[in-house]
BAKEDO-376364 format. One line per 2 residues: for each residue x negated, y negated, z of C-alpha. Coordinates in nm, 3 decimals. Each point is the difference from the previous one (the first is absolute). Layout:
BEGIN
X Y Z  ...
***
This chain:
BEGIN
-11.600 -9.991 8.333  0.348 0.143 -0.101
0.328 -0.152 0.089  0.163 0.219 0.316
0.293 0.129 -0.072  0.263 -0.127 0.193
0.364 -0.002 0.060  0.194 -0.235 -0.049
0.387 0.039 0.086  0.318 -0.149 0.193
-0.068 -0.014 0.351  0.300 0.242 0.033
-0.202 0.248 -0.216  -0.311 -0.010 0.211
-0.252 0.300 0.019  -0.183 0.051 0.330
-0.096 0.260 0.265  -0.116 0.348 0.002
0.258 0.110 -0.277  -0.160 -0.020 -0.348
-0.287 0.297 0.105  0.325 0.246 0.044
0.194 -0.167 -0.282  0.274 -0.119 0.216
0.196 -0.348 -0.146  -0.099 -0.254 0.215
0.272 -0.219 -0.113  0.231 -0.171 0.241
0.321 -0.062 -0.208  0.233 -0.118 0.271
-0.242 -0.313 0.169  -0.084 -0.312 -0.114
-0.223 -0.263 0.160  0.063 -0.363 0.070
-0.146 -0.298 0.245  0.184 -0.101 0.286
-0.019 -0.262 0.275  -0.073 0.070 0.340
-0.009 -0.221 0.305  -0.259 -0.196 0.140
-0.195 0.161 0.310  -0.026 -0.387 0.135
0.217 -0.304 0.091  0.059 -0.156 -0.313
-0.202 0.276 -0.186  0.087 0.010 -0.342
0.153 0.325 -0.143  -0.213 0.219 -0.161
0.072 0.217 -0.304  -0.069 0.339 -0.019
0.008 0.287 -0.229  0.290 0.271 0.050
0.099 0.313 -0.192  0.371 0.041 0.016
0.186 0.284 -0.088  0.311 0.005 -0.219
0.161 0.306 0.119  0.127 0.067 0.380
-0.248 0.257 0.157  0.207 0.328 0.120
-0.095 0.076 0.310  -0.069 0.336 0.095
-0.216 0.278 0.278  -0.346 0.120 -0.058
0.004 0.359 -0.061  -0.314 0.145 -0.103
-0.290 -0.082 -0.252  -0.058 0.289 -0.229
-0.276 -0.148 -0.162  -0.206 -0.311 -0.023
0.251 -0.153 -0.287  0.332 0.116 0.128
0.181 -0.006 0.349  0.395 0.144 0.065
0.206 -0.270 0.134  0.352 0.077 0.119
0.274 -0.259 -0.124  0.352 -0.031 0.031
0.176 0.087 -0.328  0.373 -0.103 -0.112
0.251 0.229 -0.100  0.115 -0.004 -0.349
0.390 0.171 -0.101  0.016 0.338 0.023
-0.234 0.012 0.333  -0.380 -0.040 -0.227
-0.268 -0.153 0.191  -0.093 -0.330 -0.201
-0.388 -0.001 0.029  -0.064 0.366 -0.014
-0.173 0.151 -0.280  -0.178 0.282 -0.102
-0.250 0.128 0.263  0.132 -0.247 0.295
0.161 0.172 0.282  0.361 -0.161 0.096
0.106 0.104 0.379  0.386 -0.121 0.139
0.037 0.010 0.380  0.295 -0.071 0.175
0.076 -0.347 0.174  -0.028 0.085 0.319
-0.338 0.074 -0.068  -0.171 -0.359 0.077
-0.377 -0.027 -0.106  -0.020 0.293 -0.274
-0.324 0.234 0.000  -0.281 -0.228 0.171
0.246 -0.200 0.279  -0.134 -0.270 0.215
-0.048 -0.397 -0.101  0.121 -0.102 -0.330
0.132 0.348 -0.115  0.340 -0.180 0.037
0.047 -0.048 -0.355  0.086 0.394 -0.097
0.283 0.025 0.261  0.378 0.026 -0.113
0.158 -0.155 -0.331  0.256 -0.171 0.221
0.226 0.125 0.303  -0.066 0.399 -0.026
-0.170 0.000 -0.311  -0.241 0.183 -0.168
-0.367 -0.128 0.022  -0.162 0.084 -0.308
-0.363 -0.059 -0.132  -0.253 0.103 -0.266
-0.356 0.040 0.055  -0.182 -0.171 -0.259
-0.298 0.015 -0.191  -0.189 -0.324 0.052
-0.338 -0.106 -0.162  -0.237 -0.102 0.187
-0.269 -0.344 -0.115  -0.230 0.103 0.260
-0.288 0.214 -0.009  -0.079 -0.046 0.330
0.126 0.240 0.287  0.188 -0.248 0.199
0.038 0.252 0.266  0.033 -0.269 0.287
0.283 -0.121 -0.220  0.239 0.270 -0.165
0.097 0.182 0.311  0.309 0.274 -0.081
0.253 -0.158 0.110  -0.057 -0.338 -0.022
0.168 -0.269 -0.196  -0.079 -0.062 -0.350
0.149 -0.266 -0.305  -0.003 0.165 -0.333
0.027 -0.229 -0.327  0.146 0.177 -0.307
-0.245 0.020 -0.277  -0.001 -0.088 -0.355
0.317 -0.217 -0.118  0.267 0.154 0.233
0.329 -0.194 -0.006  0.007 -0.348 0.232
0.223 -0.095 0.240  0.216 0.335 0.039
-0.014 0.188 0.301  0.026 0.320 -0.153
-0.377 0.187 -0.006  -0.105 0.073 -0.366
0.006 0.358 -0.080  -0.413 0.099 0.021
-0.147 -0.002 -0.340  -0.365 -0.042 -0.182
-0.092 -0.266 -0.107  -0.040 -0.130 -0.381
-0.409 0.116 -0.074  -0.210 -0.266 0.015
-0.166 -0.252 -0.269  -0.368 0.164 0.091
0.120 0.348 -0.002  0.040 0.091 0.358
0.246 0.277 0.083  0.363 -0.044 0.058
0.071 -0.057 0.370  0.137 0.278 0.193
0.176 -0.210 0.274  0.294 -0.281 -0.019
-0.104 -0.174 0.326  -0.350 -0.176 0.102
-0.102 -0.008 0.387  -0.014 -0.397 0.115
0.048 -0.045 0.330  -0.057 0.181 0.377
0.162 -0.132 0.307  -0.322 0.023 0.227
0.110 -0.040 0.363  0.244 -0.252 -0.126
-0.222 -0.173 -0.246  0.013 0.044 -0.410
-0.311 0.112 -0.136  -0.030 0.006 -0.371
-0.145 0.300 -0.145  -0.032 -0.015 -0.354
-0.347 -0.118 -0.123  0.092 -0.136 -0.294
0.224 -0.276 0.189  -0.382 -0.165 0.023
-0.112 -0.074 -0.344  0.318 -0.188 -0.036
-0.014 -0.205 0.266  -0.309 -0.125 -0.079
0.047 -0.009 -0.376  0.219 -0.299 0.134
-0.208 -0.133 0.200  -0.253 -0.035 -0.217
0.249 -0.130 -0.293  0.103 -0.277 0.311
-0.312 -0.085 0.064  0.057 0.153 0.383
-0.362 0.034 0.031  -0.203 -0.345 -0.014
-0.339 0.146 -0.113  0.146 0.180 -0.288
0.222 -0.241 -0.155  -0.308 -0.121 -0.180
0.062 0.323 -0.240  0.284 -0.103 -0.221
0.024 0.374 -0.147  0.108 0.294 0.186
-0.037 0.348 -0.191  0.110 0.343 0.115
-0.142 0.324 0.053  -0.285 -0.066 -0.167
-0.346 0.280 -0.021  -0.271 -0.122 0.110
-0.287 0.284 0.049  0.138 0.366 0.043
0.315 -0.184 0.194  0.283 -0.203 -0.078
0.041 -0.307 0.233  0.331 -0.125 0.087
-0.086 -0.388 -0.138  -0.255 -0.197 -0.204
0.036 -0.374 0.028  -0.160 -0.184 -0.243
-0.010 -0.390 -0.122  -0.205 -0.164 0.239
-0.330 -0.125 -0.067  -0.139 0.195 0.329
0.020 0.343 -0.230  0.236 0.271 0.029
0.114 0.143 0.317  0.199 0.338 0.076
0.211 0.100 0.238  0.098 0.310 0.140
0.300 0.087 0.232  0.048 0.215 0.266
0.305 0.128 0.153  -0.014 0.041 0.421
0.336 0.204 0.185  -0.266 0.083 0.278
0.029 -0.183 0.360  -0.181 0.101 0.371
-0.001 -0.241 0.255  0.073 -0.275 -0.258
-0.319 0.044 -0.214  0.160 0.120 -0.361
-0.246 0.281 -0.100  -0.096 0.108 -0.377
0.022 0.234 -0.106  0.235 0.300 0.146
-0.149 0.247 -0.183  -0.331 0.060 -0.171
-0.044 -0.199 -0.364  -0.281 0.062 -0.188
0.162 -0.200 -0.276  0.026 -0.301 0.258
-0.373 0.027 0.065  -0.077 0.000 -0.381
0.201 -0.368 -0.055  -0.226 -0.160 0.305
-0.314 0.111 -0.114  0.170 -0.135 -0.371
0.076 -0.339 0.142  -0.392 0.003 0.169
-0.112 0.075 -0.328  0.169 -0.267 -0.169
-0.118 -0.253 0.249  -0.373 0.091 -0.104
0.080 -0.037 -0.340  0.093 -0.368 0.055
0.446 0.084 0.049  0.170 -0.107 0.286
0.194 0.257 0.210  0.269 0.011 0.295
0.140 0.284 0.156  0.335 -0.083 0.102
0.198 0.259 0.254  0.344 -0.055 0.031
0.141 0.126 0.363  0.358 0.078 -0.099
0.113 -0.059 0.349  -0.018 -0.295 0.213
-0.171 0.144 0.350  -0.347 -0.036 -0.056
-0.267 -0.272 0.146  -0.278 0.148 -0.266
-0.125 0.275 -0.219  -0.324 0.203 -0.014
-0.056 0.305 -0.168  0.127 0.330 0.106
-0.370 0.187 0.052  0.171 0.318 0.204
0.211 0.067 -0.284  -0.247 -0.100 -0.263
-0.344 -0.120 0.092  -0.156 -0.002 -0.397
0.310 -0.289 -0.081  -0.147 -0.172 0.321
-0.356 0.005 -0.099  0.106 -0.145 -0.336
0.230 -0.240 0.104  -0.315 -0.164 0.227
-0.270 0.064 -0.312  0.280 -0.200 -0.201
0.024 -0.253 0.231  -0.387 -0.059 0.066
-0.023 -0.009 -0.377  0.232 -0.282 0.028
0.326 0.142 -0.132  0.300 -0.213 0.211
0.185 0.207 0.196  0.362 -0.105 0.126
0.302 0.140 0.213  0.419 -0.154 0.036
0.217 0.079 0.112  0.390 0.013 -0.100
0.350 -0.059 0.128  0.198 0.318 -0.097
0.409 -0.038 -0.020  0.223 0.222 -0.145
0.036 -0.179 -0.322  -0.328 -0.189 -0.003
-0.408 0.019 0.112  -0.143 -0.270 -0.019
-0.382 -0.129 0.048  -0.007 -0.107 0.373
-0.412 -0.104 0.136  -0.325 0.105 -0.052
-0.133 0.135 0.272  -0.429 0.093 0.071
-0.204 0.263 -0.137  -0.201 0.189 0.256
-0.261 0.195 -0.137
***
C-alpha cells in the first residue's frame, strides 16, 4: 500500500479546516501553542496541564458589520491618525468615516459601541471599516449579529507590540501556491452575550496537534508519531498516528461555534465534505485503522454535542453509520480568553 502523504510542519504553520478546497492559506502566523497548568477540581487535586494556543499579537477589537460572503465579513475598527490628518489603517477599498465627539456610540450605538466615541475631550471619533477574513465556513448567524462586538488579529507578520494598526496589505503567496490574501486582519473572537466564542476553525487542529504531542489524550499516547494532513481515500484527514503495535489510527477534527440550550450542534451549515471524512474514518475502521472523530466546541457553554440533523441530516446519518462501524467519536470543550483558548472538558456525545 503507498505511503500517505502527509504534512509535516511547525505547529505554527498548521493546515486545517475548510480552506485548502478554495485555496485559501490556512496558516496561522501569529499563534503558537504550549501546555499549561490548571488547577485541581478537588481538595488537594493535583494541577492538571493542558494544551493552550496563545496568540502573540493583541487582538483589535472591533463591531460586526456585515458578512459579504462566506470568507470575508466588514468589521469596523478604530484607526489612529497619522501627520497630516491620514487615517493609519485605511487602504485601498476600506471606507474611513470621522464623526464628531459628541457623537458617543458611532453608527450601530448601544452596549460596547463605546470604543468609536471622541479622541479625547471634543475630539474627533474616527474609524475604518475593515476587511476581515473569515476561518469559518459555517454561517454563524446566531453569532455575528451587526453590531455586535468582535476581536480582530492582524494577519501575516504585522509589527508586535505597537499600537498603531498595520496599513491592510496581501499577504506573501504561499509555499503550495494559494493566492495572495486579500485582507490584513483574521476574525477570532465574538463577544456572545458576554462570553468569547472563538470562531476560526483552524484554532482546532492546533490545539490538538498539542495535545496529542503532550500526550493529553491517554489512549493515544501509545502512537509515538503524529503526521499531518495526510490522504487517505478521496479525503485528506487532519492526523495519522502511527507507532504502536495496535496499527495505525487517524484522526479527524472538527470545529463546533454552534450552541442551543447548551447542546453544541455540528454542523451550521450543510458539508458534504464533512460527510465524506466520516464515512472515510468508517472505512478505515473496516480495513483494520483506528479512527476518532474529535469536535472541538470553541466555546465553553455546552453540556454535550450531537449532530445538527435540521441543518444537515446526511452529516447526521454518517456521523451514526461511523460510529456503529466503530469509528470513536469525541466532543471538548475550551476556555476562550482574549489572548488564549485553551482545551477545557470533554463533554458526551448524544447521537
Amino acid at each position: 500500500m503507498r505511503s500517505p502523504a502527509c504534512y509535516n510542519g511547525r505547529a505554527r504553520e498548521a493546515l486545517s479546516g475548510e480552506g485548502r478546497a478554495h485555496g485559501r492559506d490556512r496558516r496561522i502566523r501569529t499563534i503558537h501553542t504550549c501546555m499549561e497548568e490548571a488547577p485541581g477540581h478537588g481538595q488537594g487535586e493535583a494541577p492538571s496541564v493542558i494544551p493552550c494556543v496563545k496568540r502573540d499579537d493583541s487582538l483589535i477589537v472591533g463591531t460586526f458589520i456585515s458578512r459579504p460572503n462566506r470568507f470575508l465579513a466588514t468589521v469596523r475598527i478604530e484607526s489612529q491618525v497619522e501627520p497630516g490628518g491620514r487615517l493609519a489603517g485605511c487602504g485601498t477599498g476600506l471606507g474611513c468615516h470621522v464623526t464628531r465627539g459628541d457623537t458617543q456610540g458611532g453608527a450601530w450605538g448601544g452596549a460596547g459601541s463605546g470604543a468609536w466615541g471622541g479622541v479625547g475631550d471634543g475630539g474627533d471619533a474616527r474609524y475604518c471599516d475593515v476587511g476581515v477574513h473569515v476561518a469559518d465556513p459555517g454561517r454563524l448567524k446566531e453569532l455575528l449579529v451587526p453590531g455586535c462586538t468582535v476581536y480582530v488579529a492582524i494577519a501575516g507578520d504585522g509589527p508586535r507590540g505597537g499600537p498603531r494598526l498595520p496599513e491592510p496589505r496581501a499577504a506573501k503567496r504561499g509555499r503550495r501556491g494559494a493566492s495572495p490574501r486579500k485582507t490584513a486582519y483574521d476574525l477570532a473572537l465574538v463577544d456572545h452575550d458576554g462570553m468569547l466564542v472563538s470562531v476560526d476553525s483552524r484554532v482546532p487542529n492546533h490545539l490538538v496537534f498539542a495535545a496529542l504531542r503532550a500526550g493529553f489524550f491517554p489512549d493515544l499516547a501509545v502512537y509515538p508519531e503524529v503526521r499531518r494532513e495526510c490522504v487517505y481515500g478521496e479525503s485528506r484527514i487532519d492526523f495519522r498516528l502511527s507507532g504502536s503495535a495496535a496499527g495505525d489510527c487517524l484522526l479527524e477534527v472538527k470545529s463546533v461555534t454552534l450552541v442551543r440550550g447548551g447542546r453544541a450542534l455540528f454542523p451550521d451549515a450543510p458539508t458534504a465534505r464533512g460527510a465524506r471524512h466520516v464515512r472515510e474514518l468508517a472505512r478505515a475502521v473496516a480495513e483494520g485503522l483506528g479512527a476518532v472523530a474529535m469536535f472541538i466546541i470553541q466555546r465553553e457553554d455546552a453540556d454535550s454535542l450531537s449532530p445538527n440533523d435540521e441543518t444537515d441530516p446526511g452529516f447526521g446519518a454518517a456521523l451514526r453509520d461511523a460510529a456503529r462501524s466503530g469509528v470513536e467519536v469525541r466532543a471538548y470543550t475550551c476556555r476562550v480568553a482574549r489572548e488564549r483558548i485553551c482545551l477545557h472538558r470533554e463533554v458526551p456525545v448524544v447521537l
